[in-house]
C-alpha distance (Angstrom), angle and dihedral (degrees) to the residues before:
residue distance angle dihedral
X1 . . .
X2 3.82 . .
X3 3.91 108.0 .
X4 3.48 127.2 -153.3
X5 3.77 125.1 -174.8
X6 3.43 137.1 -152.0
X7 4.17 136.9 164.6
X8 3.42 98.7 -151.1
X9 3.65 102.3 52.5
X10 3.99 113.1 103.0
X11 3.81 133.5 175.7
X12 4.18 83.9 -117.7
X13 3.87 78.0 82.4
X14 3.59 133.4 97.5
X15 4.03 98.8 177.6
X16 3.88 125.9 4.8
X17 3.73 138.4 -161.5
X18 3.79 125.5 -128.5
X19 4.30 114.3 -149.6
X20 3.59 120.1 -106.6
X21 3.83 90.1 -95.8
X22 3.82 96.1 52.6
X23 3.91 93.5 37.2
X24 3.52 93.9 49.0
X25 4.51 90.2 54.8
X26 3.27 84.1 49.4
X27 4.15 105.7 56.9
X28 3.38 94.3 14.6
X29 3.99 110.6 39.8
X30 3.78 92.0 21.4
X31 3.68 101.3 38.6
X32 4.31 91.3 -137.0
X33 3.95 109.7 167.2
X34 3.39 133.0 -165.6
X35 4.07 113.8 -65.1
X36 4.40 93.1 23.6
X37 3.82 111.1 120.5
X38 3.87 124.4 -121.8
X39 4.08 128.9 -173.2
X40 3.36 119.1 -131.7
X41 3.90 127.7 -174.2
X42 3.94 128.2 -174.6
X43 3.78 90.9 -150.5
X44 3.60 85.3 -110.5
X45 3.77 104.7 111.0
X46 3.78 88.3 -79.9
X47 3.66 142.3 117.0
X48 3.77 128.8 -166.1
X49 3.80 129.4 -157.0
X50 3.68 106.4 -154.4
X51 4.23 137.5 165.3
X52 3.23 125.3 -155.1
X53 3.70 116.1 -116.8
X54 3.75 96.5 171.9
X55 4.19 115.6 42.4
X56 3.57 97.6 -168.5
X57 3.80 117.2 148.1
X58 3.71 93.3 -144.0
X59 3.88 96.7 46.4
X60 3.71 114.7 -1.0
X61 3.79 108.9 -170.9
X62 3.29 130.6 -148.4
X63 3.94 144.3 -159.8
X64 3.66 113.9 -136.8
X65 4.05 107.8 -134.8
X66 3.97 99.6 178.9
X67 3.49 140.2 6.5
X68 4.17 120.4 -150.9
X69 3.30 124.5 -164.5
X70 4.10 103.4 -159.4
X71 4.10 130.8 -156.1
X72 3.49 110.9 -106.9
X73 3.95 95.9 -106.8
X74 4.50 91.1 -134.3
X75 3.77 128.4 51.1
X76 3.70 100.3 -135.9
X77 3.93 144.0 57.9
X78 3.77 111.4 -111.5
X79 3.77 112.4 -161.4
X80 3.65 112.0 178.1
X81 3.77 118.2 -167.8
X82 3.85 116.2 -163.1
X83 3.49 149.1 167.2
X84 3.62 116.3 -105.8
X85 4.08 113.7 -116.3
X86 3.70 125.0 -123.1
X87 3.84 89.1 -122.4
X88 3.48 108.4 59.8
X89 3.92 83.4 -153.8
X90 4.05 91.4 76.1
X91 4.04 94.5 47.4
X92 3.65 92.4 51.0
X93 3.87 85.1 47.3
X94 3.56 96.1 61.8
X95 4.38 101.8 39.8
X96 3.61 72.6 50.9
X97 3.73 97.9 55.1
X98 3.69 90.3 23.6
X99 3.11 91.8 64.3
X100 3.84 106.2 50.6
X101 3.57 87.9 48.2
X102 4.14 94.6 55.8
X103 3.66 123.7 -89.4
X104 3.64 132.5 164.1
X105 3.78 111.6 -170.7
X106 3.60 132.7 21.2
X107 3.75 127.2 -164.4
X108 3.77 124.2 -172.1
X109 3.97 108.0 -152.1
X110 3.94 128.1 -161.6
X111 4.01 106.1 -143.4
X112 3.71 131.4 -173.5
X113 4.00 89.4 -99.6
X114 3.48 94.8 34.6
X115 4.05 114.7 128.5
X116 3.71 95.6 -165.0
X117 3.78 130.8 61.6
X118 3.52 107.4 147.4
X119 4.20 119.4 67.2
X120 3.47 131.1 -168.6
X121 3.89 97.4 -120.6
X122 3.85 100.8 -169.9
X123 3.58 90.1 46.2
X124 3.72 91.7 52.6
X125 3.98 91.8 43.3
X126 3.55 83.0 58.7
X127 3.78 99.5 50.3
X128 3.85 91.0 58.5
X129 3.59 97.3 45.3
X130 4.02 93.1 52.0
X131 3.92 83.2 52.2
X132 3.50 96.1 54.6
X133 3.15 99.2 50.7
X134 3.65 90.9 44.2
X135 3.61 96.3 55.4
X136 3.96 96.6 34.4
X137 3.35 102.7 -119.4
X138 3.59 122.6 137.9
X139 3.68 105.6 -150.6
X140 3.36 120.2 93.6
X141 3.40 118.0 -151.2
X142 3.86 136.7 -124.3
X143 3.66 121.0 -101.3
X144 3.51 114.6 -176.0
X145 3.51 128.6 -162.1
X146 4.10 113.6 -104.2
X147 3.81 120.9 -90.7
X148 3.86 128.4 -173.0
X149 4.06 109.8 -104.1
X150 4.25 80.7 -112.5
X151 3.47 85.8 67.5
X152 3.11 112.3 28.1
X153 3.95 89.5 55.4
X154 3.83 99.3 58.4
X155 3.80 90.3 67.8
X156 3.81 129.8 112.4
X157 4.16 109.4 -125.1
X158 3.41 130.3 -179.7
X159 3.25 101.0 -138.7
X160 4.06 146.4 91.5
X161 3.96 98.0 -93.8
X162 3.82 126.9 -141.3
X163 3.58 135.3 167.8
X164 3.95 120.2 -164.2
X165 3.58 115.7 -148.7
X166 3.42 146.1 166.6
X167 3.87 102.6 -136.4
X168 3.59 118.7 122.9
X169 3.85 93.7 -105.1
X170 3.93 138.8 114.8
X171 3.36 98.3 -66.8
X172 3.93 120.2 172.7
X173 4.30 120.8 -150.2
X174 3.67 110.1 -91.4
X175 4.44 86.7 -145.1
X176 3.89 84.8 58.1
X177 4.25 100.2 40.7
X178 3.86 102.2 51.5
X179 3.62 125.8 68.3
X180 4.31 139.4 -162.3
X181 3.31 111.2 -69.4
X182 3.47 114.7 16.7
X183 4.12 142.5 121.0
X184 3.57 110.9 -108.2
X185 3.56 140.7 -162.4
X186 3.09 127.7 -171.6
X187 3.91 128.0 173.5
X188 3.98 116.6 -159.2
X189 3.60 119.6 -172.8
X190 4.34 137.2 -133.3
X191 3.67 122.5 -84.9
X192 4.40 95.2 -82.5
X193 4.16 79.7 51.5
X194 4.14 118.0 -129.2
X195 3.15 113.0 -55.5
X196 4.16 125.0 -109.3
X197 4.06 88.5 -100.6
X198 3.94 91.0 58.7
X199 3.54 91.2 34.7
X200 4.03 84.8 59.5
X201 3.76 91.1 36.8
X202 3.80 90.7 52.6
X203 4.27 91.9 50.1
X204 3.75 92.3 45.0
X205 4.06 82.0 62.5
X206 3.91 90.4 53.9
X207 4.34 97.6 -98.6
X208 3.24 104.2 151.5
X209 3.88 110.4 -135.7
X210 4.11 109.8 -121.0
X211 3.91 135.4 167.9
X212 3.71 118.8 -135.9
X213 3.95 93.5 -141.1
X214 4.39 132.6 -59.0
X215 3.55 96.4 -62.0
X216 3.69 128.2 94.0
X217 3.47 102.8 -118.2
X218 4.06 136.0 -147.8
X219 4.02 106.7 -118.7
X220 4.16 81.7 -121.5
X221 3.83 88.7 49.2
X222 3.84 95.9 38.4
X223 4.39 82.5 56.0
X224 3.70 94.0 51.7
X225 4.05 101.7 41.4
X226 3.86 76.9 48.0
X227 4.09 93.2 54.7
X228 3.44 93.7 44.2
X229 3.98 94.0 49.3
X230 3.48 91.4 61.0
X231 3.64 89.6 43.4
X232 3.69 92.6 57.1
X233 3.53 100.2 35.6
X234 3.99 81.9 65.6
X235 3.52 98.1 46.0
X236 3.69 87.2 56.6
X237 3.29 94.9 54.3
């Protein structure tokens, strides 16, 4: 299956329109015609059967046929809090990873030793839709904008809290803490790691302090061993 996504489609519709952009891929990169089927999701849980009825590389219009709505494949909310990387490169690597692996919510926070503040948000929009469709998933997740740990820390979550770390402190395994079928949080921090005052700040507000295995770990690499913990940890179960 060739995916296609789009926000703005809804199963209100009866036909929709792609944007010049999208409409030109399709009829002119793609070659669609008139009568070919294409599947469309809104990164919303749903997937849309459409054919095109109008193969027009500056507005190709199409009928939609059936609308799906489609389990969410995992039984938990993965929020994933991390530090952005100095190289944009390694970020994008792991929403892009993330992402085929099953994430709900991302959160990009700014840290004392953090080298990055600013993010290039359409970019990283991007990233996450290529890896949906990719990976055929229809959720699209989350991406919040970034918040300072400060603020980020005084919030209410619903959610079993961690923070991995690489302080010399009693630390537990994050494989052997979480459990099937639970929210998660977990807050990883920028390449110089959080520093012992967040790191206090973040236990006061009930994260529980966990390694992610022996290794020292890249804050991209740290994100996507953490992703796929929770992944297995409910395939297990």
């Amino acid at each position: 299956m060739q995916l296609f996504y789009n926000k703005d489609i809804s199963s209100i519709d009866s036909q929709f329109t792609f944007d010049k952009t999208e409409s030109r891929h399709i009829v002119k990169v793609l070659r669609k015609k008139e009568d070919d089927l294409l599947h469309i999701t809104n990164g919303k849980n749903e997937l849309f059967t459409v054919k095109i009825i109008l193969a027009n590389d500056k507005k190709c219009l199409v009928e939609i046929l059936v609308c799906e709505t489609k389990p969410k494949p995992w039984n938990y909310h993965l929020h994933i809090v991390i530090a952005p990387t100095k190289n944009n490169d390694r970020l994008e690597w792991f929403l892009e990873k993330a992402t085929e692996i099953g994430i709900d919510e991302i959160t990009p926070i700014i840290c004392a030793n953090s080298e990055r503040t600013v993010l290039k948000r359409d970019r990283l929009d991007k990233i996450l839709q290529s890896a949906m469709k990719q990976s055929l998933k229809f959720i699209l997740p989350k991406l919040n904008e970034p918040i300072k740990f400060s603020d980020f820390i005084k919030q209410d979550f619903d959610a079993n809290l961690f923070i991995a770390h690489c302080e010399e402190l009693d630390k537990k395994p994050f494989s052997k803490t979480i459990k099937p079928n639970i929210n998660i949080l977990i807050m990883i921090g920028p390449e110089g790691d959080f520093n012992p005052n967040e790191i206090e700040k973040a236990i006061a507000q009930k994260f529980i302090p966990v390694t992610l295995g022996e290794s020292r770990l890249r804050t991209e690499t740290a994100g996507v061993v953490a992703t796929q913990t929770v992944a297995l940890i409910n395939e297990i179960a």
